[in-house]
DSSP file (Angstrom, degrees, kcal/mol; ACC not computed):
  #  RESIDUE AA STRUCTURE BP1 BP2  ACC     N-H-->O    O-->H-N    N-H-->O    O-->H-N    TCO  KAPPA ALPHA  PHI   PSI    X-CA   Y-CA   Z-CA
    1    1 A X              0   0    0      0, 0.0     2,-0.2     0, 0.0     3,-0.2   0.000 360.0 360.0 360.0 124.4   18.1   -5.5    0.0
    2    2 A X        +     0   0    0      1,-0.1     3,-0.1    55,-0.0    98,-0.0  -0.678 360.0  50.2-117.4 175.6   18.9   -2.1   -1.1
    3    3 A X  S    S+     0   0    0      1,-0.3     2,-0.8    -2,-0.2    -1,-0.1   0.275  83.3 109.1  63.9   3.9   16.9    0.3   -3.5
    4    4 A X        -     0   0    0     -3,-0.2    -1,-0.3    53,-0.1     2,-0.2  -0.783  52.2-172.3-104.6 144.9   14.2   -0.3   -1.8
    5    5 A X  E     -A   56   0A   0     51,-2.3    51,-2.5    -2,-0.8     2,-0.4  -0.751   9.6-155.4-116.0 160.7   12.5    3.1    0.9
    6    6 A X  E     +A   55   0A   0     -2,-0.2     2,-0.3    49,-0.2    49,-0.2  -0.995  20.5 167.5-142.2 139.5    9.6    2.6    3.3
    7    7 A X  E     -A   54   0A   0     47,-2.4    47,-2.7    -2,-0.4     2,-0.2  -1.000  42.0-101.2-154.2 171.6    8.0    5.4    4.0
    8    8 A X  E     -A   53   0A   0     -2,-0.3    45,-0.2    45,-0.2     2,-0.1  -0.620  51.8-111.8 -86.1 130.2    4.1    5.7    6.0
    9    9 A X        -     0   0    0     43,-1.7     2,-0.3    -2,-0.2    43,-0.3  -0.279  27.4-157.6 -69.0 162.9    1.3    6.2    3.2
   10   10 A X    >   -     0   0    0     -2,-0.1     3,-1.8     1,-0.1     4,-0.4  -0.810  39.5 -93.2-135.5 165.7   -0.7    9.5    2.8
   11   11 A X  G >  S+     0   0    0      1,-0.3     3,-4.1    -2,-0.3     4,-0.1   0.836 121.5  69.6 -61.6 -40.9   -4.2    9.7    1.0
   12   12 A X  G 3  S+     0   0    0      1,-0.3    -1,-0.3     2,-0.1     4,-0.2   0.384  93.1  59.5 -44.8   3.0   -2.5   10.5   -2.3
   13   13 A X  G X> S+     0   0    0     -3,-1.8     4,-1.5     2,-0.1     3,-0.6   0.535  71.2 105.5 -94.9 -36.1   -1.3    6.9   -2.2
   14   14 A X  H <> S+     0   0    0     -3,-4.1     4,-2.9    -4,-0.4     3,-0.4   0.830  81.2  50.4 -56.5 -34.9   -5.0    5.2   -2.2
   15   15 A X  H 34 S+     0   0    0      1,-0.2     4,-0.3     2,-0.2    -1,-0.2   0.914 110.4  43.6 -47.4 -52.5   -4.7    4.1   -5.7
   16   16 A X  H <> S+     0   0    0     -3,-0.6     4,-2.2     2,-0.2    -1,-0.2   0.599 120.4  45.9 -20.7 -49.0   -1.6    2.6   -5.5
   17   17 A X  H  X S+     0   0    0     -4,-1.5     4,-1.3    -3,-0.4     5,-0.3   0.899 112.0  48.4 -60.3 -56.7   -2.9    1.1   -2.2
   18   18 A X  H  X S+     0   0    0     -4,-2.9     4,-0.8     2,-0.2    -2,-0.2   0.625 111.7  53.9 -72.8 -14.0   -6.4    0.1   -3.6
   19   19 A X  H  4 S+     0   0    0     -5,-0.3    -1,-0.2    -4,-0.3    -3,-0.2   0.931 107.1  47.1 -94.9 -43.0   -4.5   -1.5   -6.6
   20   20 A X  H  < S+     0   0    0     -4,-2.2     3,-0.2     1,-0.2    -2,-0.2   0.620 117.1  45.2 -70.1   6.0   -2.1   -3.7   -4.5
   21   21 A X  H  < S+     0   0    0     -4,-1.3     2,-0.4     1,-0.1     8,-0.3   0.804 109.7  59.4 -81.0 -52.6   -5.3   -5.0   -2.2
   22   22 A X  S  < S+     0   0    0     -4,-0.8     2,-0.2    -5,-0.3    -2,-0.2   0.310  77.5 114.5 -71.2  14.9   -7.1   -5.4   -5.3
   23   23 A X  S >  S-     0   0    0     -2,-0.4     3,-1.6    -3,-0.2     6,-0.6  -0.623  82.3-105.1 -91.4 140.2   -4.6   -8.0   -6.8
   24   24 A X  T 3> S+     0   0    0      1,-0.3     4,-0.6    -2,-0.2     5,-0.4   0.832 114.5  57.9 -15.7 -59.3   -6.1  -11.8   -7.4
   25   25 A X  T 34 S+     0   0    0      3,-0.1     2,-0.6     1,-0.1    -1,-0.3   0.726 101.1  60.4 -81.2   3.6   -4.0  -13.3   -4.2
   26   26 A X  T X4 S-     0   0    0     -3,-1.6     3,-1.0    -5,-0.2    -1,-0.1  -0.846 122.4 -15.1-125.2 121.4   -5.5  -11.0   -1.6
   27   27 A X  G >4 S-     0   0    0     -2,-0.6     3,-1.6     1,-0.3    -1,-0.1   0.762 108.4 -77.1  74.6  19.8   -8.9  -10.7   -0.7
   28   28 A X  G 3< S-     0   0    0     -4,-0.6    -1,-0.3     1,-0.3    -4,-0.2   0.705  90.7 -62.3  73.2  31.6  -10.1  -12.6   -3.8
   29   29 A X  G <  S+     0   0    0     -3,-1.0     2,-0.5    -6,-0.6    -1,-0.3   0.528  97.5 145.5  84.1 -11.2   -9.3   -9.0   -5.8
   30   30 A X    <   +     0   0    0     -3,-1.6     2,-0.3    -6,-0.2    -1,-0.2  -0.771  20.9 173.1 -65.9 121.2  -11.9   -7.0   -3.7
   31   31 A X        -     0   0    0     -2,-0.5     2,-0.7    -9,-0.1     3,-0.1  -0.864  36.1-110.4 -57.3 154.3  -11.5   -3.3   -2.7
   32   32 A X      > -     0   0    0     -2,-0.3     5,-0.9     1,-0.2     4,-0.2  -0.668  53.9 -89.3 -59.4  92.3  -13.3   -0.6   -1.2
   33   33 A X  T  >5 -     0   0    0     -2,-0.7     4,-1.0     3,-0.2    -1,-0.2   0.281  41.5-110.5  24.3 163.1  -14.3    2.6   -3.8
   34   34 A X  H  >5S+     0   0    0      2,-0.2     4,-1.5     3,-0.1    -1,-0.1   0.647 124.2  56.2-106.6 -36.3  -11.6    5.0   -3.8
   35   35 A X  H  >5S+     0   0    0      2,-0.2     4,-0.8     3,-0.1    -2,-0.1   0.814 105.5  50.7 -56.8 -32.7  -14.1    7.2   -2.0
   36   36 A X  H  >>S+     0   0    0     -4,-0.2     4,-2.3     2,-0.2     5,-0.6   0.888 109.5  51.6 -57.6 -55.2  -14.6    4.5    0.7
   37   37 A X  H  X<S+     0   0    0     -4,-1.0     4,-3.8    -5,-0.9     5,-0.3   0.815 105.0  52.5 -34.3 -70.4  -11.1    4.5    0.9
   38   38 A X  H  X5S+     0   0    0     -4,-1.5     4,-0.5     2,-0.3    -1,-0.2   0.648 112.4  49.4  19.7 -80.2  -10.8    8.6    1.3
   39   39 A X  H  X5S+     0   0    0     -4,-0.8     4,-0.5     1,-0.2     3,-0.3   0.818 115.8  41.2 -70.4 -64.3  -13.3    8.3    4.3
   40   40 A X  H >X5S+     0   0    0     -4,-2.3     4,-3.2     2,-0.2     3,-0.9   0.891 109.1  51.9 -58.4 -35.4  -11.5    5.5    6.1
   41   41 A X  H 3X<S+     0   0    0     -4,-3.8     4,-1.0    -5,-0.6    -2,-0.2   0.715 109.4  55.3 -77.0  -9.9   -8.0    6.3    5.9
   42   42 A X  H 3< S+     0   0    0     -4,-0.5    -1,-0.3    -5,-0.3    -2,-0.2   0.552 108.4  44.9 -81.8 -20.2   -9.1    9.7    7.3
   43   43 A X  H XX S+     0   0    0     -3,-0.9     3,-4.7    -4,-0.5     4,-0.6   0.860 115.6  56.6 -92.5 -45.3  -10.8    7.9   10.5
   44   44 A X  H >< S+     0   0    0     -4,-3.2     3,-2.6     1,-0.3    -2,-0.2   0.763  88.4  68.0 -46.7 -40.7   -7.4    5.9   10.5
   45   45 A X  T 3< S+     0   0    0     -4,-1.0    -1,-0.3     1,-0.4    -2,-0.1   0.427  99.0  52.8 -68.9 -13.5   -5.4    8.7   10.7
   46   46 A X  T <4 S+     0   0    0     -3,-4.7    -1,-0.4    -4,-0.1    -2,-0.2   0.722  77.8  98.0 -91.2 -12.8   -6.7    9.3   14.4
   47   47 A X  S X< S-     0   0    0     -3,-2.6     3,-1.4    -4,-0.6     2,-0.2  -0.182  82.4-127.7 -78.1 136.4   -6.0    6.0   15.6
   48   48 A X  T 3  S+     0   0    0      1,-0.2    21,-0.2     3,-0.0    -2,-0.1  -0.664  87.6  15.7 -89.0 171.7   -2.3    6.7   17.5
   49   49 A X  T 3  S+     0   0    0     -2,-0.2     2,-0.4    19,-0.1    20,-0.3   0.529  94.5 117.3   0.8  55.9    0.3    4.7   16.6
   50   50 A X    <   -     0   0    0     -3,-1.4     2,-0.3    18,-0.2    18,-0.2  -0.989  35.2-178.2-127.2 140.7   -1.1    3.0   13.2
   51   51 A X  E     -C   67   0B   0     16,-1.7    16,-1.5    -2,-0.4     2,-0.3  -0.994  26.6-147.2-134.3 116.5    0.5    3.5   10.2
   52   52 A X  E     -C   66   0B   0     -2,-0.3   -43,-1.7   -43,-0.3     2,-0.3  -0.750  32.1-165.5 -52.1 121.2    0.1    2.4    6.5
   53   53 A X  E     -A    8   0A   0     12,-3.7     2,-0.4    -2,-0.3   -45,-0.2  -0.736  11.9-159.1 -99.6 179.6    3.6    2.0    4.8
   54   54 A X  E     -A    7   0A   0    -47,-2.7   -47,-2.4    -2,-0.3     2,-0.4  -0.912   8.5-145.3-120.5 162.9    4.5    1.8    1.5
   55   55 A X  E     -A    6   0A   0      8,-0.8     7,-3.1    -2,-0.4     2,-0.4  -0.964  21.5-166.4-131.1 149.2    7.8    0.3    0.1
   56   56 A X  E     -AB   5  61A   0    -51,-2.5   -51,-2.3    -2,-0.4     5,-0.3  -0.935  17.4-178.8-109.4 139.6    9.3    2.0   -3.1
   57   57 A X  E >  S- B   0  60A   0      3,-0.8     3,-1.6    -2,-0.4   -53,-0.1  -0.867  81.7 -13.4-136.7 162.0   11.7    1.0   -5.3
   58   58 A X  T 3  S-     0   0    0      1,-0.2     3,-0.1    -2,-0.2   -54,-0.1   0.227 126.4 -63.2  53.9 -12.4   12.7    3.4   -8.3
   59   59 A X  T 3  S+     0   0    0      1,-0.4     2,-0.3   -54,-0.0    -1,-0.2   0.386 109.7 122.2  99.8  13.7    9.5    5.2   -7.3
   60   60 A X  E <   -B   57   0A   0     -3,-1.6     2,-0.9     1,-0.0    -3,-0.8  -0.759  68.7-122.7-103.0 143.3    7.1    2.3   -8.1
   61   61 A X  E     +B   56   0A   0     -2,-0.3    -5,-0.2    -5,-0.3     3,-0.1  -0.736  40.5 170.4 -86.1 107.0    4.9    1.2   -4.8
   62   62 A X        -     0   0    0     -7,-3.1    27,-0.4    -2,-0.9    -1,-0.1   0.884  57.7 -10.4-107.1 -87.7    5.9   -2.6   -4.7
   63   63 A X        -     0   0    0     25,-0.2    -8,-0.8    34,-0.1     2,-0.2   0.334  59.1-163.6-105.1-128.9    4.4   -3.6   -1.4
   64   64 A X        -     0   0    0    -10,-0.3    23,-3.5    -3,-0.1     2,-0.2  -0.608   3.3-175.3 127.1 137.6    2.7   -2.2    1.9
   65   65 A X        -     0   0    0     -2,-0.2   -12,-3.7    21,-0.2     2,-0.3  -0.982  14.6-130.7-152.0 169.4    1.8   -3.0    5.2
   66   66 A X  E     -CD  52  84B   0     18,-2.1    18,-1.3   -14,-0.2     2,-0.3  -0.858  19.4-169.8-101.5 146.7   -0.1   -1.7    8.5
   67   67 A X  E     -CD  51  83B   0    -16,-1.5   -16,-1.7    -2,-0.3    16,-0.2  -0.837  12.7-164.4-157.8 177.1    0.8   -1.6   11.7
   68   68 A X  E     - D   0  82B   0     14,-1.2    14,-1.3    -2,-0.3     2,-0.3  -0.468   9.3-159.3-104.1 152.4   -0.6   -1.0   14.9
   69   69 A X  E     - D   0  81B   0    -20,-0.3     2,-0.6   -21,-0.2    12,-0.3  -0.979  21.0-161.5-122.9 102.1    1.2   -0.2   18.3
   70   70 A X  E     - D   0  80B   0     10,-2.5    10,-0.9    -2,-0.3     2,-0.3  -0.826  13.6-137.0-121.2 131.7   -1.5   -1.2   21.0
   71   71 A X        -     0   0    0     -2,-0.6     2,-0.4     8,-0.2     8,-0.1  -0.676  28.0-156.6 -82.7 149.5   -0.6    0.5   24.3
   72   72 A X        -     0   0    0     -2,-0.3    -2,-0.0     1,-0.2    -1,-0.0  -0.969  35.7-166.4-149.0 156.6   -1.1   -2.2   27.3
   73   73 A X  S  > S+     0   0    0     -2,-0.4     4,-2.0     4,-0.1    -1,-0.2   0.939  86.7  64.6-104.1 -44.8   -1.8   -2.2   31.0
   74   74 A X  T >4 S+     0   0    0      2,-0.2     3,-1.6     1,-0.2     4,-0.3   0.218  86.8  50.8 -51.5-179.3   -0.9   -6.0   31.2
   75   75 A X  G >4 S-     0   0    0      1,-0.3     3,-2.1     2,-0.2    -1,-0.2   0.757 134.5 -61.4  63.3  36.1    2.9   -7.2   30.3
   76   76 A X  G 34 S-     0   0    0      1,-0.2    -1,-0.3     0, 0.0    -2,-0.2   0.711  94.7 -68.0  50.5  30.8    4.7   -4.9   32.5
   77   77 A X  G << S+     0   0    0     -4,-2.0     2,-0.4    -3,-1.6    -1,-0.2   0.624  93.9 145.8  30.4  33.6    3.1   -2.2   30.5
   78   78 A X    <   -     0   0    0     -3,-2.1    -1,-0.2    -4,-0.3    36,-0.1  -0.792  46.1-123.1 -90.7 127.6    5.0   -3.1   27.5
   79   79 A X        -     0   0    0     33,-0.4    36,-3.6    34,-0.4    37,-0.7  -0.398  17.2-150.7 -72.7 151.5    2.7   -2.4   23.8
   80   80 A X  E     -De  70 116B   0    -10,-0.9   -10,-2.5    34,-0.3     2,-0.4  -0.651  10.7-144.6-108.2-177.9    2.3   -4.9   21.9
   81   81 A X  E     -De  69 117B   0     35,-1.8    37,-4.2   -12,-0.3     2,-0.7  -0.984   3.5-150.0-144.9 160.7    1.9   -4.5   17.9
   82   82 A X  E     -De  68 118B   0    -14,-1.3   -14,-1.2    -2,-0.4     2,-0.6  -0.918  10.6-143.4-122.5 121.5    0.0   -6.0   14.8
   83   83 A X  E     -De  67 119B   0     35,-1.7    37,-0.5    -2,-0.7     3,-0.2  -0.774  27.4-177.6 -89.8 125.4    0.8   -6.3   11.6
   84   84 A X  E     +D   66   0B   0    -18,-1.3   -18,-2.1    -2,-0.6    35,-0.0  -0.496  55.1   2.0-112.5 153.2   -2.3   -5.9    9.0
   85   85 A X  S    S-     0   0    0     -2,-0.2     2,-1.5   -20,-0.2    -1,-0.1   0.676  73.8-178.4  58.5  32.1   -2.9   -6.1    5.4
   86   86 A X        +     0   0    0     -3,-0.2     2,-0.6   -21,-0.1   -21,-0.2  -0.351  11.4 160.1 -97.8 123.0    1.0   -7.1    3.7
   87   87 A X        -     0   0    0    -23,-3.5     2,-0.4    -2,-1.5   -23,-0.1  -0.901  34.3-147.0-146.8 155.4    1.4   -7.4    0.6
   88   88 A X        -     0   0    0     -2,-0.6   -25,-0.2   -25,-0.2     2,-0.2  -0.806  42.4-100.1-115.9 143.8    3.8   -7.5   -2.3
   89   89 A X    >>  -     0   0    0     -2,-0.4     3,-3.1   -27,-0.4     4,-0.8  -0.502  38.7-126.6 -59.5 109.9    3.2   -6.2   -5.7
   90   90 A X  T 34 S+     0   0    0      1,-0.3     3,-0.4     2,-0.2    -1,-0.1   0.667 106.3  56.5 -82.0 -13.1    2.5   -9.6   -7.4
   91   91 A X  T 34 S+     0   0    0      1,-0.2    -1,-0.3   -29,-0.1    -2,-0.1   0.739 115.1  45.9 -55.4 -23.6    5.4   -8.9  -10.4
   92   92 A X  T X4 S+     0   0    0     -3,-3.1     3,-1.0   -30,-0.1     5,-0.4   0.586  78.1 115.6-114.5  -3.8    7.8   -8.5   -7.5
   93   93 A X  T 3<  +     0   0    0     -4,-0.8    -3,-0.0    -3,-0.4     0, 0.0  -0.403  64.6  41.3 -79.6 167.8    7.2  -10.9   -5.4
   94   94 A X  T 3  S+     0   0    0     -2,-0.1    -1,-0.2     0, 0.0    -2,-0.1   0.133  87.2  95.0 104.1 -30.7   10.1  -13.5   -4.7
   95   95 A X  S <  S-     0   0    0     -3,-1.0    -2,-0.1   -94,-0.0    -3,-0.0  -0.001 105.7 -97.2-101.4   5.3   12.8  -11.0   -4.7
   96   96 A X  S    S+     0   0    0      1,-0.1     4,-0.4   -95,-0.0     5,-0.2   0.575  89.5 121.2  74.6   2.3   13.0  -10.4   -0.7
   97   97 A X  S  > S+     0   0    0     -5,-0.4     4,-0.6     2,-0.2   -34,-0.1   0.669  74.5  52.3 -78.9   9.3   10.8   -7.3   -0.7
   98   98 A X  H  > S+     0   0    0      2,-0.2     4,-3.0     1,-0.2     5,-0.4   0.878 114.6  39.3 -90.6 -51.6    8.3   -9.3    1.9
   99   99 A X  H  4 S+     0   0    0      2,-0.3    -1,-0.2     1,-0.3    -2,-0.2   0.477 118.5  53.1 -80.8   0.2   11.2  -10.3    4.6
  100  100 A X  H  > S+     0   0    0     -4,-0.4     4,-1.2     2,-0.1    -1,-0.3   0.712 115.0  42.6 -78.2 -42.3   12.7   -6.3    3.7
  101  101 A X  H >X S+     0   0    0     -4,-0.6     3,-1.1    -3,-0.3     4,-0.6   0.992 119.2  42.2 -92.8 -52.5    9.2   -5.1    4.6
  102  102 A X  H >X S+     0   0    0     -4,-3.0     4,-1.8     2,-0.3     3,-0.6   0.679 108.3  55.8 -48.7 -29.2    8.9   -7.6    7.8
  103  103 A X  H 3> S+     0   0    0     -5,-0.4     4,-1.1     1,-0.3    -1,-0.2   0.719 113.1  47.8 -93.0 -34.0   12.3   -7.0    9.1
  104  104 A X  H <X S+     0   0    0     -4,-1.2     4,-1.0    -3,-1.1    -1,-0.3   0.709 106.6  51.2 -82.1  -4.2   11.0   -3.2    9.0
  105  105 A X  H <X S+     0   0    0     -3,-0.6     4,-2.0    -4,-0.6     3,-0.5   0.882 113.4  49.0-109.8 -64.8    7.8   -3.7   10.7
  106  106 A X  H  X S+     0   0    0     -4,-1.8     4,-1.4     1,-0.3    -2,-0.2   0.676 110.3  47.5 -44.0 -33.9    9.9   -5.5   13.4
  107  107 A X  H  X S+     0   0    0     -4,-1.1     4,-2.3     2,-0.2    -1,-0.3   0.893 118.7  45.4-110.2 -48.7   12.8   -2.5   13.8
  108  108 A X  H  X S+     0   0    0     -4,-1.0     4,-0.5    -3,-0.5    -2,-0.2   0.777 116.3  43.1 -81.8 -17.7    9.6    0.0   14.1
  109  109 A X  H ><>S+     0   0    0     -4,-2.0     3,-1.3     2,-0.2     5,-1.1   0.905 115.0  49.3 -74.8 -48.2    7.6   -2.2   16.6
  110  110 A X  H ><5S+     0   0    0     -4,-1.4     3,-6.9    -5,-0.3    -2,-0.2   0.984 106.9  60.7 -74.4 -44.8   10.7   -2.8   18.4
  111  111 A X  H 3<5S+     0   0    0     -4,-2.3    -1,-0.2     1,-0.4    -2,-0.2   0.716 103.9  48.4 -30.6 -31.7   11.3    1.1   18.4
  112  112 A X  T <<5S-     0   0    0     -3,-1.3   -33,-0.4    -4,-0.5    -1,-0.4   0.172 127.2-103.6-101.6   7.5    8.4    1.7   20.0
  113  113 A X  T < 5 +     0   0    0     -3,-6.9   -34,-0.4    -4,-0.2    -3,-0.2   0.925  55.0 171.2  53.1  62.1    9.2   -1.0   22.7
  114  114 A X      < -     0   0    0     -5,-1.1   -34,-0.3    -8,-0.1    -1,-0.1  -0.257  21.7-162.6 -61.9 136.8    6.9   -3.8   21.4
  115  115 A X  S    S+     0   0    0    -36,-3.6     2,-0.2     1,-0.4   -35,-0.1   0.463  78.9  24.1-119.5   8.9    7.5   -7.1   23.4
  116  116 A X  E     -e   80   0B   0    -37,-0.7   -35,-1.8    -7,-0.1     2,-0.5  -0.901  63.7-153.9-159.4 156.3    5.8   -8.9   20.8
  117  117 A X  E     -e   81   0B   0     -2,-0.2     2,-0.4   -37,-0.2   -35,-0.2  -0.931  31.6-179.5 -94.2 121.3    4.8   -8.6   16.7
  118  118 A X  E     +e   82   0B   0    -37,-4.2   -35,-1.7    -2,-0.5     2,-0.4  -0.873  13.1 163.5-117.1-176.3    1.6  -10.5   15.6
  119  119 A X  E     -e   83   0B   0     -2,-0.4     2,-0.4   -37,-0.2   -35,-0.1  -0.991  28.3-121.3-167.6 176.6   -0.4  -11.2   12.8
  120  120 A X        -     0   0    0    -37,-0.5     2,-0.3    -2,-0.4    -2,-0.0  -0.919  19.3-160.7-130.3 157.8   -2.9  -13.2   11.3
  121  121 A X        -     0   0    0     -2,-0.4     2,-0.4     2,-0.0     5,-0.0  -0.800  42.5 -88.6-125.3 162.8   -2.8  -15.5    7.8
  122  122 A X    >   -     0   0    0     -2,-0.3     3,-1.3     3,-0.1     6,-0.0  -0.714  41.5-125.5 -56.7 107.1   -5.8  -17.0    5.5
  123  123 A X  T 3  S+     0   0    0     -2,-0.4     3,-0.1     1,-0.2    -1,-0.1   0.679 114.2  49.5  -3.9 -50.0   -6.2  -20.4    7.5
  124  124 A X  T 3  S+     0   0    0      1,-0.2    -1,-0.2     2,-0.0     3,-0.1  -0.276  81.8 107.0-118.1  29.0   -5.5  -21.9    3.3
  125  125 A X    <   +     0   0    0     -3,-1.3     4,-0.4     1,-0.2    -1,-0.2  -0.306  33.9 157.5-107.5  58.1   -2.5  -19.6    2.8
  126  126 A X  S >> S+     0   0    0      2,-0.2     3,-3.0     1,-0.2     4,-2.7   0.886  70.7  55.7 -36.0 -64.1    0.1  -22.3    3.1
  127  127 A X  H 3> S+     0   0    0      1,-0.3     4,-2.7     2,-0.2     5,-0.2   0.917 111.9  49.8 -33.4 -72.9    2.9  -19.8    1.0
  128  128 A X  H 34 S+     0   0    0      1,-0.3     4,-0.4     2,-0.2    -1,-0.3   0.501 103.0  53.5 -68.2  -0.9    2.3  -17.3    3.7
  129  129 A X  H X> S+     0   0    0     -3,-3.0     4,-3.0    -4,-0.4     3,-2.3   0.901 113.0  42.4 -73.6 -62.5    2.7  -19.4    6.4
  130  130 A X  H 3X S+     0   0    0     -4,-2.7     4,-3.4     1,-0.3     5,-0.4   0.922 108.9  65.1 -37.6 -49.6    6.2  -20.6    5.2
  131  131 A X  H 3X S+     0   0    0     -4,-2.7     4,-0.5    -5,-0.5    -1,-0.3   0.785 115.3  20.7 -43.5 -50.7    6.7  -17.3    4.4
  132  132 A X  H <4>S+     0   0    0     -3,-2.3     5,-3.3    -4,-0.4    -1,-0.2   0.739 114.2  67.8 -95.8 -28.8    6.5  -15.9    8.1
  133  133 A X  H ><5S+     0   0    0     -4,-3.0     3,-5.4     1,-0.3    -2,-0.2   0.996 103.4  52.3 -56.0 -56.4    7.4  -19.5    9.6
  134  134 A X  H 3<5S+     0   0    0     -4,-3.4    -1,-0.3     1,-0.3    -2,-0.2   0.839 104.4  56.4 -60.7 -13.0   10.9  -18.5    7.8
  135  135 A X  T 3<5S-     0   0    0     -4,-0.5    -1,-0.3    -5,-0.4    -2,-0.2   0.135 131.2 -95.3-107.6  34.7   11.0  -15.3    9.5
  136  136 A X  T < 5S+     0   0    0     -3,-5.4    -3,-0.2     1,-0.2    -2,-0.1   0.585  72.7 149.2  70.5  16.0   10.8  -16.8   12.7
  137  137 A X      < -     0   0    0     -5,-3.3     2,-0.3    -8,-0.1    -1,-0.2  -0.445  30.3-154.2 -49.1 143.6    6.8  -16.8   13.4
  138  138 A X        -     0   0    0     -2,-0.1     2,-0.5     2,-0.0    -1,-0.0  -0.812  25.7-111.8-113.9 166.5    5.5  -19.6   15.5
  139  139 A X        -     0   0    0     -2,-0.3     2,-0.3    -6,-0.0     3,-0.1  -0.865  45.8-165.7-105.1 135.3    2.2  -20.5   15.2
  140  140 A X        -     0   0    0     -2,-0.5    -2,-0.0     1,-0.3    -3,-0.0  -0.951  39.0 -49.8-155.6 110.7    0.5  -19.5   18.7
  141  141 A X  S    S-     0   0    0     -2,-0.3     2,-0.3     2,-0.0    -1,-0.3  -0.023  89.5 -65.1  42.8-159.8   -2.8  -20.3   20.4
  142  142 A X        -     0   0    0     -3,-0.1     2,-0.4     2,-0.0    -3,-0.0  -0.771  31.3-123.4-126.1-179.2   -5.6  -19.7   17.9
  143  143 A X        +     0   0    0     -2,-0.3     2,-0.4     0, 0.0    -2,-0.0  -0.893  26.2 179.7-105.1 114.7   -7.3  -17.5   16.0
  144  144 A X        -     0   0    0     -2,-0.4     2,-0.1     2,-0.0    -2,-0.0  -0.978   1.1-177.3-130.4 155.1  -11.1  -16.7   16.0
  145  145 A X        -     0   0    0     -2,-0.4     2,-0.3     2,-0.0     0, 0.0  -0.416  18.4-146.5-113.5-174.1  -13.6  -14.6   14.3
  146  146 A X        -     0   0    0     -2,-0.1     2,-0.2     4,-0.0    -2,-0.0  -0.884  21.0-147.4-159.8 113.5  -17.0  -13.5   14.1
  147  147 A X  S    S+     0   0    0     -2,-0.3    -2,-0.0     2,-0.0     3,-0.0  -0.812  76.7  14.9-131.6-173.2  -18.6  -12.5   11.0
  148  148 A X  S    S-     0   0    0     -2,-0.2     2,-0.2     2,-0.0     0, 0.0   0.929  98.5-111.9 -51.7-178.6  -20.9  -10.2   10.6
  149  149 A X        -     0   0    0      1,-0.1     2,-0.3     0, 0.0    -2,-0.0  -0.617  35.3-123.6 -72.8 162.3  -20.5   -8.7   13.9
  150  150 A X        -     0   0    0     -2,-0.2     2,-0.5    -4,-0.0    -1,-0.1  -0.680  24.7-101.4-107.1 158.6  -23.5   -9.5   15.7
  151  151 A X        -     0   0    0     -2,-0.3     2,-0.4     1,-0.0    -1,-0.0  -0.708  28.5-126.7 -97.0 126.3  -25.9   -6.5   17.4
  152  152 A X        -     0   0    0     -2,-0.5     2,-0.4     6,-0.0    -1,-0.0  -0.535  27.7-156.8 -69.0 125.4  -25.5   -6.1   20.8
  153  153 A X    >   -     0   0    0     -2,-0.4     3,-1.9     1,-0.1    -1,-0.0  -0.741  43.9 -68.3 -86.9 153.4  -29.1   -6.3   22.4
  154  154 A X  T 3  S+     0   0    0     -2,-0.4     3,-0.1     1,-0.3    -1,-0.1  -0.375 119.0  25.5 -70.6 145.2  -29.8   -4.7   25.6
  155  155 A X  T 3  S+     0   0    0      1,-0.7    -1,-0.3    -3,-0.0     2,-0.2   0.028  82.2 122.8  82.0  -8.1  -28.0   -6.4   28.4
  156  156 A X  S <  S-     0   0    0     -3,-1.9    -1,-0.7     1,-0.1     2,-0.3  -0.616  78.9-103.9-101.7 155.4  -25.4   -7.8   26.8
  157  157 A X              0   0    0     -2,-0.2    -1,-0.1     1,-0.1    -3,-0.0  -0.477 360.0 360.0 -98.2 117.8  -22.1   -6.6   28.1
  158  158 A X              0   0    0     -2,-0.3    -1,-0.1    -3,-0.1    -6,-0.0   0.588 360.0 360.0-103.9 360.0  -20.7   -3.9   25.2
């Protein structure tokens, strides 16, 4: 797909960021304050090898994604990496900018000598399943969570 750039976001960005999070199909429209924002993407900024991108085209921010490089003792000491938070501008999606932005998250993962990409979907995000299924995702073990986090009491293992 050409006209489109990826380049890693910087704080000037967080609107732009905070507006494509905030869109109806992700995350029911919620965002963080643009001052929350500020505060986190500044703790992010230590984490080594995680990156916000943006993708441009003309100069408009059309989609964004994270990802993470996680270094690992296991796996021949080969990192593995995660992809967070992707999402496409909802005017633009359809057009190939999701499988442009995946196919870059793959080339920079590999870059870093990933031996696997993952991610996680909305359990009721059928679209986004196809969506990754066509880019050659398999669906693999499971997934579980914990919400809120629970408070470690003393003795429990931290």
């Amino acid at each position: 797909m050409t006209g489109l750039s990826l380049r890693k976001a910087v704080e000037a960005d967080l609107p732009a960021l905070l507006g494509l999070y905030g869109q109806p199909s992700f995350n029911n429209g919620r965002t963080v304050s643009l001052e929350a924002a500020q505060a986190i993407f500044a703790r992010m900024a230590l984490y080594p090898d995680f990156a916000v991108y943006l993708v441009e085209r003309d100069g408009n921010v059309v989609g964004t994604f994270a990802l993470m490089v996680i270094d690992n003792l296991a796996h021949w000491g080969m990192p593995s990496a995660l992809v967070e938070n992707v999402v496409v501008a909802e005017g633009a999606q359809g057009g190939g900018i999701g499988g442009w932005m995946m196919r870059e998250a793959f080339r920079l993962a590999e870059g870093k000598g990933a031996y696997k990409v993952a991610l996680s979907s909305n359990l009721r995000s059928d679209k986004a399943h196809r969506f990754y299924e066509s880019l050659g995702f398999e669906k693999y073990g499971f997934s579980f969570k914990l919400e809120p986090l629970p408070v470690l009491v003393e003795g429990d293992v931290a």
